[in-house]
C-alpha positions in Angstrom: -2.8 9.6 -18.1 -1.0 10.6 -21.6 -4.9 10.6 -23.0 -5.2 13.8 -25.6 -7.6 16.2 -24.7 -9.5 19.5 -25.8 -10.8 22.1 -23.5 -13.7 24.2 -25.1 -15.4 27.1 -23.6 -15.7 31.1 -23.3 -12.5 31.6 -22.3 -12.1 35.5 -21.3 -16.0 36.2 -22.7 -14.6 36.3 -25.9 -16.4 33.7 -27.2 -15.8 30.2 -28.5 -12.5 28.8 -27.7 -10.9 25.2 -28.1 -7.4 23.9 -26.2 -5.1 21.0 -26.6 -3.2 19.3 -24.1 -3.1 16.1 -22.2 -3.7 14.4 -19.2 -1.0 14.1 -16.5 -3.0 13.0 -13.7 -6.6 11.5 -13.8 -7.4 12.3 -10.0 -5.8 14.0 -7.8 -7.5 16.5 -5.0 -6.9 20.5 -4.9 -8.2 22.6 -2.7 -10.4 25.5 -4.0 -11.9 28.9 -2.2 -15.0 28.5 -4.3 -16.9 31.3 -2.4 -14.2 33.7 -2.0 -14.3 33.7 2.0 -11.6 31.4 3.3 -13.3 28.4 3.6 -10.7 26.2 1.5 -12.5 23.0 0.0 -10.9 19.8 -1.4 -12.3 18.5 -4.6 -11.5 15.7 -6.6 -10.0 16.9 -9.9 -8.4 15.6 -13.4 -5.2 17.9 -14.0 -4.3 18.5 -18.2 -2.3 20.9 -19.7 -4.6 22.2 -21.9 -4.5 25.9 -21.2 -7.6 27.3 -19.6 -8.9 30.9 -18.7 -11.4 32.9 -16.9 -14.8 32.0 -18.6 -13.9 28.2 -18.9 -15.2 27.1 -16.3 -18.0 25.0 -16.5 -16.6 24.4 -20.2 -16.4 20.5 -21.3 -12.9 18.5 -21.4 -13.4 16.1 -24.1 -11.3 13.3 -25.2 -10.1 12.5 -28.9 -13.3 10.8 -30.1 -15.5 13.6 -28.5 -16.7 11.8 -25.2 -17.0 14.4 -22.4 -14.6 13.4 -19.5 -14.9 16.1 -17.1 -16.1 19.8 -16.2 -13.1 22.4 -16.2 -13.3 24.4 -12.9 -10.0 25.7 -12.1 -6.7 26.9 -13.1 -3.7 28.8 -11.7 -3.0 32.7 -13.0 1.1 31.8 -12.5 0.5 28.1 -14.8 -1.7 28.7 -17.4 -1.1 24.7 -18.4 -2.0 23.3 -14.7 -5.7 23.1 -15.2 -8.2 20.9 -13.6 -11.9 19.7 -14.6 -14.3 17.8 -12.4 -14.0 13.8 -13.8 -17.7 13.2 -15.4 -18.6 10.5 -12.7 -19.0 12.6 -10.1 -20.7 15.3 -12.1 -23.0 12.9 -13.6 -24.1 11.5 -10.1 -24.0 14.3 -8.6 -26.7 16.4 -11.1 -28.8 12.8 -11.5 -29.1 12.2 -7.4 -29.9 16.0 -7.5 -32.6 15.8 -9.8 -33.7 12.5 -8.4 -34.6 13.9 -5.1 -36.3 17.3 -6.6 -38.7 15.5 -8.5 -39.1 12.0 -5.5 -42.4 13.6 -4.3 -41.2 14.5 -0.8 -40.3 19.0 -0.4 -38.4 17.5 2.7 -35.8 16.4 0.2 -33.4 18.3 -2.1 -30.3 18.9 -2.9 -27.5 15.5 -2.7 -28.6 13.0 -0.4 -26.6 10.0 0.4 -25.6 7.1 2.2 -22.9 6.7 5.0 -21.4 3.4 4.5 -19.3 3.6 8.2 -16.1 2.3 6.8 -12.6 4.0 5.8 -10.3 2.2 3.8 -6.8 3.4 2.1 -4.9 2.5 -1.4 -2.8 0.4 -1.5 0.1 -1.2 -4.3 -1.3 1.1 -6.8 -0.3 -0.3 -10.3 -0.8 0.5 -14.0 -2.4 -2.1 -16.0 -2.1 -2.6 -19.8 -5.4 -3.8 -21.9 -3.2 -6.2 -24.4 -6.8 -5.6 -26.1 -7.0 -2.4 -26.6 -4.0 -1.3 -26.0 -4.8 1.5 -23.0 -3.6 1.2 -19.8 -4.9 2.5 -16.4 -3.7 2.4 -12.6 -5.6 0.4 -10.1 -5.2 -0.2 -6.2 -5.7 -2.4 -3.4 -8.6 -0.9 -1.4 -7.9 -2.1 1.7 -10.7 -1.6 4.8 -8.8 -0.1 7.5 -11.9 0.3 9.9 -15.4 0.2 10.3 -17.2 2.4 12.5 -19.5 -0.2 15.0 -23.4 0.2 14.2 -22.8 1.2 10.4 -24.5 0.3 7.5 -20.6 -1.6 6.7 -21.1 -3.2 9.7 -24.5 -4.7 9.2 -23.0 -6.3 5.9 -20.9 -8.2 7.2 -17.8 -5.7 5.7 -14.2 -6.4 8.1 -11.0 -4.7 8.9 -8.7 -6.3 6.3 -11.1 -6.6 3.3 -9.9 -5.2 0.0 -12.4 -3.9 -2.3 -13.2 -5.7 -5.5 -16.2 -4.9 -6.4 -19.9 -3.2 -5.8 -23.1 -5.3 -6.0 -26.2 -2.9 -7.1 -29.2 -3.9 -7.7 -27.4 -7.4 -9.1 -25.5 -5.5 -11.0 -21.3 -5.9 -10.4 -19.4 -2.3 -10.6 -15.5 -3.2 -10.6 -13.8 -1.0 -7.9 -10.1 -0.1 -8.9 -9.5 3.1 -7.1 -10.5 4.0 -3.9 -12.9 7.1 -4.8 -15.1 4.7 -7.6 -16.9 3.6 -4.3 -17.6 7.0 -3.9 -18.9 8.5 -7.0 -21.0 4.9 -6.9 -22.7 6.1 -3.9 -24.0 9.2 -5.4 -26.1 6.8 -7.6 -27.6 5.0 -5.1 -31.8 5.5 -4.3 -33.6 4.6 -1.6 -34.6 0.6 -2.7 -31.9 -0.2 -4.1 -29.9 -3.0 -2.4 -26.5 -3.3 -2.1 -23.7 -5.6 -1.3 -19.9 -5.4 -1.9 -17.6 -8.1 -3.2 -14.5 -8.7 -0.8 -11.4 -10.4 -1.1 -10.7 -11.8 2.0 -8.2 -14.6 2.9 -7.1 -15.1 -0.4 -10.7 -15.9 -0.9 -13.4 -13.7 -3.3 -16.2 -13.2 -1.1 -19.4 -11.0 -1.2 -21.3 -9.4 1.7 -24.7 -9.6 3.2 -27.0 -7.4 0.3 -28.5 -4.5 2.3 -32.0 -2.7 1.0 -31.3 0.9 1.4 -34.4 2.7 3.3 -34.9 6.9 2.7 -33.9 7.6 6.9 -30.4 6.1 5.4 -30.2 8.8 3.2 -28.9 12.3 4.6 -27.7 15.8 2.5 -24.7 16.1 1.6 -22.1 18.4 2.6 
């Protein structure tokens, strides 16, 4: 939040355009009538000020040293500086698992495909945390399991009502989980082979699940 920002793209088909703003919230969901027929979507979204217009979308929202952050993919006609962009995680895992499966070998598979864990969980004492380092801050949560469905792939690890979230285990590999959706966009990543294991705190004690080998029936397309 408070990060500097520059939308560029073809706003109105008039060619080149680039706009300034800043970020006021780093994820939030909106729901969006992609397709025009009702059927009202939620979708995880960074909201900036930075005004956009018809022809941005699918434009790049860049940060202050040029890194790509996000896709821009909606706006309102009333606030032209309420904008939103699709955070770069998920559009990164999302185009990777996508070419992944077009090119595995197997014309059964296309599209997203990925794993259910079983398990919900909520946020909880969300906080914002100051790097002394580098002098950026950013909010983190408690990601508290709240239940886990009984035959799951959470259950089968070894994952309990009560666990909060620290950390994912791929491949040997440690991803730190601060919000609740980074479990998410880590599961559009995953392939079938990879093993995985999450790191718990439980009891006032850091402990880390049974690792699980993830098979291709695990696998199924997304919605």
């Amino acid at each position: 939040m408070g990060e500097r920002v520059y939308a560029i793209g073809n706003a109105e088909g008039e060619g080149l355009s680039v706009t300034e703003g800043i970020v006021s919230v780093d994820s939030e969901y909106i729901s969006l009538d992609i397709d025009g027929d009702n059927a009202y979507e939620s979708y995880r979204s960074i909201r900036f000020d930075a005004a956009i217009y018809h022809g941005n979308s699918g434009g790049g929202l860049y940060n202050a040293k040029g890194e790509l952050i996000g896709i821009t993919n909606a706006g309102t006609e009333v606030n032209e500086n309420m904008c939103y962009a699709i955070p770069v995680s998920i559009v990164r895992g999302t185009v990777e698992n996508i070419l992944y499966h077009a090119n595995d070998g197997d014309e059964s598979t296309d599209g997203v495909l990925k794993i259910t864990l079983g398990v919900t969980v909520s946020g909880e004492n969300a906080r914002y945390v100051l790097d002394q380092t580098t002098g950026l801050g950013k909010i983190v949560e408690d990601i508290t399991v709240q239940s886990v469905t009984a035959g799951s792939l959470a259950e089968s690890m070894g994952l309990g009502e009560g666990d909060v979230l620290t950390a994912a285990v791929i491949n040997g590999t440690s991803f730190e989980l601060d919000r609740t959706f980074d479990l998410g966009d880590l599961i559009l990543t995953l392939r079938p082979g990879d093993t995985l294991s999450l790191t718990v705190t439980r009891a006032g004690e850091s402990v880390t699940t049974s690792a699980l080998t993830l098979e291709a029936g695990q696998f199924a397309q997304a919605e």
